[in-house]
VOGU-3710 file (C-alpha; in Angstrom, 3 decimals, decimal comma):
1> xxxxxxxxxx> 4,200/340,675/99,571  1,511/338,520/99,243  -0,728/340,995/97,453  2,012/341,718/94,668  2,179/337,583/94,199  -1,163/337,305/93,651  -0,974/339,932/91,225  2,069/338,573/89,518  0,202/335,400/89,221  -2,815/336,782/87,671
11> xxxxxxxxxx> -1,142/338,897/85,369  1,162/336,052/84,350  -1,940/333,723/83,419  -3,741/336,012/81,699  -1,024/336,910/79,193  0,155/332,766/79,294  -3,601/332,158/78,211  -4,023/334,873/76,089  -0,999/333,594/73,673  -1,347/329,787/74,127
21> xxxxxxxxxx> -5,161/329,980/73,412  -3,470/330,427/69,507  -1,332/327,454/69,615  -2,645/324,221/67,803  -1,734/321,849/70,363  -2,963/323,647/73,141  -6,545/324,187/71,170  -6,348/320,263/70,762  -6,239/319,431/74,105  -7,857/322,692/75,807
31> xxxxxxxxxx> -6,966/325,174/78,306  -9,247/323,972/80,569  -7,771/320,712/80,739  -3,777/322,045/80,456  -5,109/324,676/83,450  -6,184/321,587/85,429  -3,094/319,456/84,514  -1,287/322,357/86,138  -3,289/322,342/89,086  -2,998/318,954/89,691
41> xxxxxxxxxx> 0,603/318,856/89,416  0,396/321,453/92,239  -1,074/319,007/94,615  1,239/316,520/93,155  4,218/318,596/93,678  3,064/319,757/97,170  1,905/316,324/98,438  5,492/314,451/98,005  8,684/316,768/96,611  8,062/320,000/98,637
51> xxxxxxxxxx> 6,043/318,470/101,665  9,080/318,868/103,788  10,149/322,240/102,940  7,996/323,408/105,458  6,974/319,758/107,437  10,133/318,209/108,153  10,886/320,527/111,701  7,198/319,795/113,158  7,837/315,891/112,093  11,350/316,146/113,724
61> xxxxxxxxxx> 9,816/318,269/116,962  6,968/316,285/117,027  8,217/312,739/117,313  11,677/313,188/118,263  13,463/311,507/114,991  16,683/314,094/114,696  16,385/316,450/111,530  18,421/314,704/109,499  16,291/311,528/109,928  13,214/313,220/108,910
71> xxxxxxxxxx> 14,789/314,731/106,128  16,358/311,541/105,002  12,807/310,502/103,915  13,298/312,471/100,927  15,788/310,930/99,872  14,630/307,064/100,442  11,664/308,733/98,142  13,472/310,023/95,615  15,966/307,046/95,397  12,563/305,270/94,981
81> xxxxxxxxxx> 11,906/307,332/92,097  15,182/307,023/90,329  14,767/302,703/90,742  11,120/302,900/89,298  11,783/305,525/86,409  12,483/303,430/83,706  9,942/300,891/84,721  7,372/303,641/84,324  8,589/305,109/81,239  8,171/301,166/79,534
91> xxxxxxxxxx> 4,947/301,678/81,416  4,287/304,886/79,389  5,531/303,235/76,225  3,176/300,444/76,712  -0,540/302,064/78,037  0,586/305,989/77,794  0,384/308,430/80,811  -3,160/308,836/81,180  -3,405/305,309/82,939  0,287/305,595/84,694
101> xxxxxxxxxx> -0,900/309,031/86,267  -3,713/307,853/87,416  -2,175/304,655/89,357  0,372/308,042/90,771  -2,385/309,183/92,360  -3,427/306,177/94,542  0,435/306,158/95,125  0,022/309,245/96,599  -3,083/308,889/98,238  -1,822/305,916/100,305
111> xxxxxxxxxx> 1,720/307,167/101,454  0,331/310,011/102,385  -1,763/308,073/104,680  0,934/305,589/105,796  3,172/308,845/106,522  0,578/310,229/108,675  -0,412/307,133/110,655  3,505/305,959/110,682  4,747/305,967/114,652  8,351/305,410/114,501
121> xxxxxxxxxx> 10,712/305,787/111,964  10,688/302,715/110,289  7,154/302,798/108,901  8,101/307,101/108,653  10,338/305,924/105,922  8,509/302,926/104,278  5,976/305,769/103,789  8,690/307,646/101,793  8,927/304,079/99,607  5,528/304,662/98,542
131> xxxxxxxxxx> 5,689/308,223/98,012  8,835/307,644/95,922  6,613/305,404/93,775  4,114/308,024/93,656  6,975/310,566/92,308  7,819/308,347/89,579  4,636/307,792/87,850  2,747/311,358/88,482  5,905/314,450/88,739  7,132/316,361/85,949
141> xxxxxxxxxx> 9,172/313,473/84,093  6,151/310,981/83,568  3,751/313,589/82,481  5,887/315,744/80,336  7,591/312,560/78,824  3,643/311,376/77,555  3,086/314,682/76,142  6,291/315,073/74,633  6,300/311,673/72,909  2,406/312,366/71,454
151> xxxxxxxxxx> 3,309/315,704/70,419  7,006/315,455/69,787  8,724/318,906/69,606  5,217/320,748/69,493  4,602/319,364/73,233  6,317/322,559/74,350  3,591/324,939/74,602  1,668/322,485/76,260  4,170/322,037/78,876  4,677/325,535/79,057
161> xxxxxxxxxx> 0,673/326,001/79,452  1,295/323,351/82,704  4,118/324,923/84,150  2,398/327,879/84,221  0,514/327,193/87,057  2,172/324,396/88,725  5,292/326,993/88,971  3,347/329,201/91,571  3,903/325,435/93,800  5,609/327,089/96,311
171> xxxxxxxxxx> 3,810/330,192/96,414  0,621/328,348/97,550  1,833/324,908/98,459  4,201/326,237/101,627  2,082/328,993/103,105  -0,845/326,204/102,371  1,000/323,725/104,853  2,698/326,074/107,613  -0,811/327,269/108,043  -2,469/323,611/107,731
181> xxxxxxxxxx> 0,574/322,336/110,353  -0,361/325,534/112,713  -3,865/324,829/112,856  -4,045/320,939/112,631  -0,727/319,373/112,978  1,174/317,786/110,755  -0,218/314,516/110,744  -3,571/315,368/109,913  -2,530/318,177/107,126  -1,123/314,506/105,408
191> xxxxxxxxxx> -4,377/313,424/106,044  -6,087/315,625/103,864  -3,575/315,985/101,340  -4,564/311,901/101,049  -7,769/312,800/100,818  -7,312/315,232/98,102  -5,183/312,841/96,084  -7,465/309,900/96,045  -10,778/312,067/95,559  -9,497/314,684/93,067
201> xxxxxxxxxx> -6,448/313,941/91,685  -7,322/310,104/90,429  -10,609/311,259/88,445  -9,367/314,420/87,304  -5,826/313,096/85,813  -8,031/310,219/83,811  -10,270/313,006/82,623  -7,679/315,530/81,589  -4,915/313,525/79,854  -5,034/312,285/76,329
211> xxxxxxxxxx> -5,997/308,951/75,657  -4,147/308,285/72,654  -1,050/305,826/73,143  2,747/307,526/72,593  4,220/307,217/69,429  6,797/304,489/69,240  5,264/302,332/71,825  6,883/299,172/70,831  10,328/300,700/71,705  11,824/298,801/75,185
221> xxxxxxxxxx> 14,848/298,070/74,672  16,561/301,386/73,275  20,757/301,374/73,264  22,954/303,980/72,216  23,150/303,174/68,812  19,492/301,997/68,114  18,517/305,484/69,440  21,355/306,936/67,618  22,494/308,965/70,641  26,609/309,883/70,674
231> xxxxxxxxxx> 27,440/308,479/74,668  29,589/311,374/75,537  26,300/313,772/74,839  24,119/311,502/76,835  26,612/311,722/79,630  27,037/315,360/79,768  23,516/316,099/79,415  22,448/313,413/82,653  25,363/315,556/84,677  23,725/318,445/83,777
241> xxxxxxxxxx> 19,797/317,179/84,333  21,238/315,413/87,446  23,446/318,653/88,811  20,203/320,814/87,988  17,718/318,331/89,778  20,209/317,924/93,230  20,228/322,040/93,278  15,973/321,757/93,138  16,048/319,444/95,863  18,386/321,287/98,078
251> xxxxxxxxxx> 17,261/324,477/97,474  13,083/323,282/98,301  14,983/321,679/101,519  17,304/324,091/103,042  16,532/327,602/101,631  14,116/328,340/104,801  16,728/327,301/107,062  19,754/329,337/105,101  17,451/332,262/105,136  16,884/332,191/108,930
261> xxxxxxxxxx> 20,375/331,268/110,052  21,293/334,575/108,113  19,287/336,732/110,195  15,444/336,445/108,277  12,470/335,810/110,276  10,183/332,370/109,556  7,441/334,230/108,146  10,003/336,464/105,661  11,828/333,461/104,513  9,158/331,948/103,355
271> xxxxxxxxxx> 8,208/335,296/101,686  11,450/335,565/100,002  11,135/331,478/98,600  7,816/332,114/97,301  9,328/334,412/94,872  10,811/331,125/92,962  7,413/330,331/91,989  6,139/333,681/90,303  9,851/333,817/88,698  9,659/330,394/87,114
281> xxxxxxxxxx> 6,313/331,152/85,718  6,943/334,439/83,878  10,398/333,141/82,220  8,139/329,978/80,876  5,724/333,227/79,444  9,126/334,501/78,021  10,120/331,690/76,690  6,473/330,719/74,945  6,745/334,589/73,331  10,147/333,728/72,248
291> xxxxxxxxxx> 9,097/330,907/69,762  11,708/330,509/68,013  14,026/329,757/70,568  16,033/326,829/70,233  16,687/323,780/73,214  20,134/324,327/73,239  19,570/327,887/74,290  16,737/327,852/76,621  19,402/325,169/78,381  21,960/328,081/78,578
301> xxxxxxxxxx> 19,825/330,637/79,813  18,352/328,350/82,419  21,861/327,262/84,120  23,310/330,841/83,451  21,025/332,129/85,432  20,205/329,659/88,006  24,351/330,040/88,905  23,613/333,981/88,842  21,133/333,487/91,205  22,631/331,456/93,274
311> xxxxxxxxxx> 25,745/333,739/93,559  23,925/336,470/94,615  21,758/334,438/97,446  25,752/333,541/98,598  27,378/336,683/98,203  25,195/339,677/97,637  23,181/340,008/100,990  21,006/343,234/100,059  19,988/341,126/96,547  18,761/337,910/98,243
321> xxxxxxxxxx> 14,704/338,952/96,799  16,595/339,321/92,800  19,093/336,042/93,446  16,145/334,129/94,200  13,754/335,610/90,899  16,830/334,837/89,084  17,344/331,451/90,523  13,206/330,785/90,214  13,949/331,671/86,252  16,755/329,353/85,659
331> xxxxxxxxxx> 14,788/326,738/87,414  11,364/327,412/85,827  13,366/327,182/82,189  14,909/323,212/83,552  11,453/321,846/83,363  11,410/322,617/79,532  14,925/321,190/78,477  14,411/318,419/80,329  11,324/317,139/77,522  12,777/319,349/74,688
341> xxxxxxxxxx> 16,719/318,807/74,683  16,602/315,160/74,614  13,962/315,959/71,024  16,975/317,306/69,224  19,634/314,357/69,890  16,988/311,115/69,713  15,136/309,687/66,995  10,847/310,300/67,719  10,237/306,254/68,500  12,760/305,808/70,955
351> xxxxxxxxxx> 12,299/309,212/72,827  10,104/307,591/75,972  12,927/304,879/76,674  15,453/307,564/76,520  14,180/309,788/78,212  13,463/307,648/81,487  16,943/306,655/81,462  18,389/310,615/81,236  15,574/310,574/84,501  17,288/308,345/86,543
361> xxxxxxxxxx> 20,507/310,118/87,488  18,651/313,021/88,006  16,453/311,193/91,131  19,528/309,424/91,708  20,914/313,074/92,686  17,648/314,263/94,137  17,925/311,231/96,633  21,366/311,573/97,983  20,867/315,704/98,236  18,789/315,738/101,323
371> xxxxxxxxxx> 21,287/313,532/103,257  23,953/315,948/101,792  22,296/318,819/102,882  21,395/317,198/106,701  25,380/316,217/106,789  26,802/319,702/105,387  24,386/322,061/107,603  25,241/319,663/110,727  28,846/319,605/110,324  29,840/322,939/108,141
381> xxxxxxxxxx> 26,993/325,364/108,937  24,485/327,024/106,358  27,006/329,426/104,757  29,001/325,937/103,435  25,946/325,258/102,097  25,349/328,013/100,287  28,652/327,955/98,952  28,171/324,591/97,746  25,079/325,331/95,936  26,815/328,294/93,778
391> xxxxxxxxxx> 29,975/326,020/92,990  27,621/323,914/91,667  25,735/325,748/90,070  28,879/327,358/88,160  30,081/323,289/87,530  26,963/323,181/85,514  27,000/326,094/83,331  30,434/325,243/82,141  28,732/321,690/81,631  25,760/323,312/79,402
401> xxxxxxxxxx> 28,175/325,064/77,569  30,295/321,931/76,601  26,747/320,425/76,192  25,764/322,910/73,383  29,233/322,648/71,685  28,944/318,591/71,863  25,354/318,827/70,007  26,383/321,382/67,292  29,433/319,004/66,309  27,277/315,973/66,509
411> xx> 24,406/317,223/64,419  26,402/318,927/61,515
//
């Protein structure tokens, strides 16, 4: 298994490289410095979002805080996130990413540290506060919101360039820490990923990053109308970003679990959930070789076949391996309509401002999964779970699809 995911992953880079070496954007800025931003993101990704995939039962075993306790860290992080969103887009508006992403990093560097020195559960989760900070000014939304606002719709093979590498997360960022957490202990695998944050991350994001401020930057204050944005669109596409973003979060927190409760060893479950990383990075390669491809429909394809996959995992036993490629597909497309669908209903200046506000529900609904999920296993069992996930899954495909209908009548 391993051996084919290391192929898939060089195979997929060379063929991402090959075709975004020919893009303007991406010659502007550089491959070496989109392969590092991808990278980075990695150890962004891995340090805060996906630490307890794999962390939060030697946390729970190790101190004796209950499961759902630990797990409920998450979500004091991610409700963090959705509280300081905004602030940090105004942030972006005001002195672009390259500076914000760079403060993310001594974020990072210090919860990290305050998590691994914390010894009860009260500083456990004032850790999360800072890591929650962290995840609002260095994850997916801050950086891909400063590259889409310099580059406006042309950002997209630049994010696709990122998300080429930082999909394969998973793939090395969970192995990375069950074998960190065998050999060290928890505690001190936080301890280096503070290290790594502070030493690597806060030079390297300054150096990689464009220095030029975002278009529009005198845009605050942006209202429906100002941005000329019909409310009912806005509201079905944050139900969709926010339905999307919840399934993420429970998915990076409970798949291990639902895998083993359903008969798969430790070290095959985490086989089987590395496969979302390879998956979401070859349907971004699809999707750059598809150029012509419109928002609307990359948001289609992405919940159609995140709810395929999903039913499958639920219902089709012997196809758990293709549910979860399909599912890694669907979810490796969300990263994209997240910077590009917003492009098509905004105006250019007041994209930033907009764009941290459609960002909020979403870490609104990242927070309260993991206490969801805790509540749900502990009271219904994994196979509720499951089932949740799929109906959820189907709730926003029929949302996308209303979506697309919304924005075709509204841009006539």
């Amino acid at each position: 298994m391993a051996a084919i995911q290391s192929s898939i992953m060089v195979d997929t880079l060379t063929l991402g490289g090959k075709f975004l070496s020919a893009v303007p954007e991406v010659e502007r800025l550089g491959l070496l410095k989109i392969g590092l931003l991808g990278i980075l993101q990695i150890l962004s990704w891995g340090g805060s979002f996906y630490l307890l995939g794999v962390l939060a039962d030697p946390i729970s075993k190790d101190t004796g805080w209950s499961h759902q306790w630990v797990i409920s860290g998450a979500s004091v992080g991610l409700l963090t996130a959705s509280l300081l969103t905004p602030f940090c887009a105004r942030m972006i508006n005001a002195y672009g990413g390259r500076r914000v992403l760079a403060v993310h990093s001594v974020l990072l560097a210090v919860g990290l540290l305050a998590l691994a020195t914390s010894v009860n559960i009260y500083l456990y989760l004032g850790a999360w506060v800072i890591l929650g900070a962290a995840m609002a000014a260095g994850l997916y939304g801050a950086l891909f919101t400063s590259l889409g606002a310099i580059y406006g719709m042309n950002a997209k093979p630049v994010i696709v360039g990122i998300t080429l590498i930082s999909g394969f997360c998973t793939t090395v960022i969970w192995p990375l820490l069950a074998f960190l957490d065998h050999l060290i202990g928890w505690r001190l695998t936080c301890g280096i990923f503070s290290l790594f944050a502070v030493a690597a991350l806060l030079p390297l994001y300054r150096y990689a990053l464009p220095t030029c401020r975002v278009k529009g930057a005198t845009a605050t204050n942006t209202d429906y109308a100002a941005a000329n944005l019909d409310p009912i669109t806005f509201w079905i596409m944050t139900s969709v970003f926010a339905i999307a973003a919840a399934l993420m979060t429970c998915i990076s927190i409970v798949l291990i679990t639902v895998l083993q409760a359903r008969g798969f060893s430790l070290a095959s479950s985490i086989a089987l959930a590395a496969l979302i990383g390879p998956a979401q990075v070859l349907c971004r390669v699809a999707d750059l070789l598809w150029k012509r491809q419109a928002p609307v429909m990359t948001a289609l394809l992405a919940s159609g076949m995140t709810a395929v996959g999903l039913f499958m995992v639920d219902f089709a036993p012997s196809l758990v391996a293709l549910g979860l490629a399909c599912y890694g597909a669907g979810n490796g497309m969300r990263a994209i309509v997240k910077t590009t669908l917003p492009m098509v209903v905004v105006r250019p200046e007041h994209y930033v401002t907009v764009s941290g506000r459609l960002n909020r529900p979403a870490l609104l609904a990242q927070a309260l999964a993991p206490i969801a999920c805790g509540y749900v296993i502990s009271n219904l069992g994994s196979d509720a779970m499951i089932h949740l996930l799929s109906a959820l899954a189907l709730l926003a495909f029929g949302l996308t699809v209303a979506l697309s209908h919304r924005i075709e009548q509204t841009t006539r």
